[in-house]
C-alpha positions in Angstrom: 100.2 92.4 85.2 97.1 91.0 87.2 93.8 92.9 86.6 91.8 90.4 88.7 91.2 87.7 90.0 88.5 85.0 89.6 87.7 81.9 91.7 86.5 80.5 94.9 87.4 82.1 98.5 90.0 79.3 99.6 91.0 81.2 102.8 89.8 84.4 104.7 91.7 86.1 107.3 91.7 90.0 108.7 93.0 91.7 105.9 94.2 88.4 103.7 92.2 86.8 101.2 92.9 83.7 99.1 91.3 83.1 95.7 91.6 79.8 94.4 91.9 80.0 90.5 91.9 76.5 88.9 94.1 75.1 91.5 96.8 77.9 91.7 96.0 80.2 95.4 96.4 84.0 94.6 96.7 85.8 98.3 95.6 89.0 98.6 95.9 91.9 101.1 92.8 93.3 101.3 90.7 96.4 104.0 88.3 94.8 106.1 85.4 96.0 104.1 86.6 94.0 101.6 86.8 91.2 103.5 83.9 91.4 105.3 82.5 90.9 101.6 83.5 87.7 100.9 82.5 84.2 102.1 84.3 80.9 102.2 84.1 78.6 99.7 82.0 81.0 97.2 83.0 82.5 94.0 84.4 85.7 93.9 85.7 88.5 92.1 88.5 90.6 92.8 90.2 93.6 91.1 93.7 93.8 91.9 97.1 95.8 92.2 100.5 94.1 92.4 102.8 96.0 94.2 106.4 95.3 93.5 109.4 96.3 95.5 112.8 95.2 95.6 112.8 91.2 95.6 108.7 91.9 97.3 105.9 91.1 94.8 102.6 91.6 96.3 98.9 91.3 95.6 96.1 93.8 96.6 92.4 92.5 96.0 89.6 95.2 96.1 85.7 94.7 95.8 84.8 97.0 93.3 87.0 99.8 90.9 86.3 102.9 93.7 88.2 100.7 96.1 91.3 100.2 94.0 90.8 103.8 92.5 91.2 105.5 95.9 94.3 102.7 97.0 95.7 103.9 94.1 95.3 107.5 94.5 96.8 107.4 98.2 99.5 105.3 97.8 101.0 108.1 95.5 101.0 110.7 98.2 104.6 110.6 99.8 104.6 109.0 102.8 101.7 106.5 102.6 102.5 102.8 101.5 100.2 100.3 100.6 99.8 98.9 104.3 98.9 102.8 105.4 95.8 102.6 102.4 94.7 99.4 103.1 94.5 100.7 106.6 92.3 103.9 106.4 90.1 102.1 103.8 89.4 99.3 106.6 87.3 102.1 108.2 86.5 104.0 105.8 85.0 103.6 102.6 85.6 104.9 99.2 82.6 107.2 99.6 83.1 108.4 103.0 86.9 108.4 101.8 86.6 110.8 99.0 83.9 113.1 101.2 86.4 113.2 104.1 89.1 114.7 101.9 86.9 117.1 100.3 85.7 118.1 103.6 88.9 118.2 105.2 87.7 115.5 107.8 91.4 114.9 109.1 89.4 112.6 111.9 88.2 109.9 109.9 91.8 109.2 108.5 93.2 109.0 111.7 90.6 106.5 112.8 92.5 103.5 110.9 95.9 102.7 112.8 98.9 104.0 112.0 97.6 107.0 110.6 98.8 110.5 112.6 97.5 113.7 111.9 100.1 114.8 109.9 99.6 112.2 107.3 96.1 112.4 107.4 96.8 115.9 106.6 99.3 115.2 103.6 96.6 112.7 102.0 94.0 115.3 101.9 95.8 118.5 100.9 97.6 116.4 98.1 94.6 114.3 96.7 92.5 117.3 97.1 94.9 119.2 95.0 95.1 116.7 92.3 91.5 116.7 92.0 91.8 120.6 91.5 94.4 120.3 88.8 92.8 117.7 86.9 89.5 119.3 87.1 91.2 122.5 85.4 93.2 120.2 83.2 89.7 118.9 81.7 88.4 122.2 81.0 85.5 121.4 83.5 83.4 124.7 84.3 79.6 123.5 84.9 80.0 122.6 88.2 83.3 124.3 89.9 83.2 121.9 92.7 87.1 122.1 93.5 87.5 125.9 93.0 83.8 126.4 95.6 85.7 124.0 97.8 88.9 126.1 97.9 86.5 129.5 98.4 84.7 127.8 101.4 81.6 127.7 99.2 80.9 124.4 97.9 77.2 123.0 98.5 76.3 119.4 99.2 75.9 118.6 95.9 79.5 120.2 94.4 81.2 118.2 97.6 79.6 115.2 96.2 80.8 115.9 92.5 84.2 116.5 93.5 84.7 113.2 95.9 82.9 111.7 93.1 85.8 112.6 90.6 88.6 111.4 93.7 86.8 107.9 93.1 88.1 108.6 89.5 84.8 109.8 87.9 84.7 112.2 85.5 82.6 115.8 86.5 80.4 114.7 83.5 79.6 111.3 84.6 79.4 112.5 88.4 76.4 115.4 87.1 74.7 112.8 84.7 74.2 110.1 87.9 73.1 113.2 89.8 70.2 113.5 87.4 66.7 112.6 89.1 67.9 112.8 92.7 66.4 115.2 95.3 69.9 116.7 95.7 68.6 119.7 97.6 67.4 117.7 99.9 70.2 114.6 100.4 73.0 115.6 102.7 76.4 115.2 100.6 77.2 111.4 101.7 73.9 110.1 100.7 74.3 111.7 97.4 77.9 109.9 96.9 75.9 106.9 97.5 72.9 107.0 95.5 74.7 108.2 92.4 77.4 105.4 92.8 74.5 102.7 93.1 73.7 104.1 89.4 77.1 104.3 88.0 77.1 100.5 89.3 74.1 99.8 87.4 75.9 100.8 84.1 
């Protein structure tokens, strides 16, 4: 229904953000990152998900499509609502996000309250197995980076191709930003981040 939001920041609090759009206040939950973001009284744009439950309609703002990708992806893994999401992506971003579930990094998910172990663990052996399938699914063979992951083989640069397609990337797009980086030498994380800086750029 709502794609997103354009207007001035009318109110900021920890994890709520107001946009003011032509005189009508949208509130929007929103992770900290997001927030942190923003600034009073500035224009801003937000991409958004309406969650609707029972008689509950609510709004989720995010700062850029990885954000609301990986919201997206968690809050179809059973168990984890959209409170839980906004939660883990409060302290950790869509990069580090998609890394930890590749990596298996149960740690970082259980950094943002109200996260246990055992959900942490749900989120990653679901998302990761998603990933897998859809990877198959598209007929992907260059770079294996699911099926090296599952073998306990996967180098810095296939664990940044497959967090790369959790942000909702395809494996074609993920190799093609990939091109002219020093990937043998960039640990896994900076790679996410250089070759998301030139998917931005597109």
């Amino acid at each position: 229904m709502f794609y997103y939001l354009e207007g001035t920041v009318a109110l900021l609090q920890q994890g709520l953000v107001v946009i003011d759009c032509g005189g009508v206040g949208y509130a929007c939950h929103a992770s900290q990152n997001t927030v942190g973001s923003l600034k009073m009284g500035a224009r801003a744009k937000l991409l958004t998900h309406l969650n609707v439950r029972e008689d509950i309609f609510e709004l989720y703002g995010f700062s850029d499509e990885e954000e609301r990708s990986c919201f997206e992806m968690m809050i179809g893994v059973s168990g984890v609502g959209p409170k839980a999401a906004l939660s883990i992506l409060s302290v950790a971003p869509p990069d580090r996000l998609a890394l930890s579930i590749i990596t298996g990094d149960e740690k970082l998910l259980t950094q943002a309250p109200g996260i246990g172990k055992k959900i942490a663990q749900r989120i990653i052996l679901e998302l990761r197995d998603k990933m897998s399938k859809e990877q198959l699914e598209a007929g992907a063979s260059a770079v294996p980076a699911a099926q090296a992951f599952a073998a306990g083989g996967a180098n810095h640069t296939q664990e940044a191709v497959a967090a790369l397609m959790v942000l909702g990337y395809s494996q074609a797009e993920a190799l093609a930003a990939m091109k002219g980086l020093d990937t043998a030498h960039m640990e896994a994380d900076e790679i996410i981040r250089q070759s998301l800086k030139k998917l931005a750029a597109q």
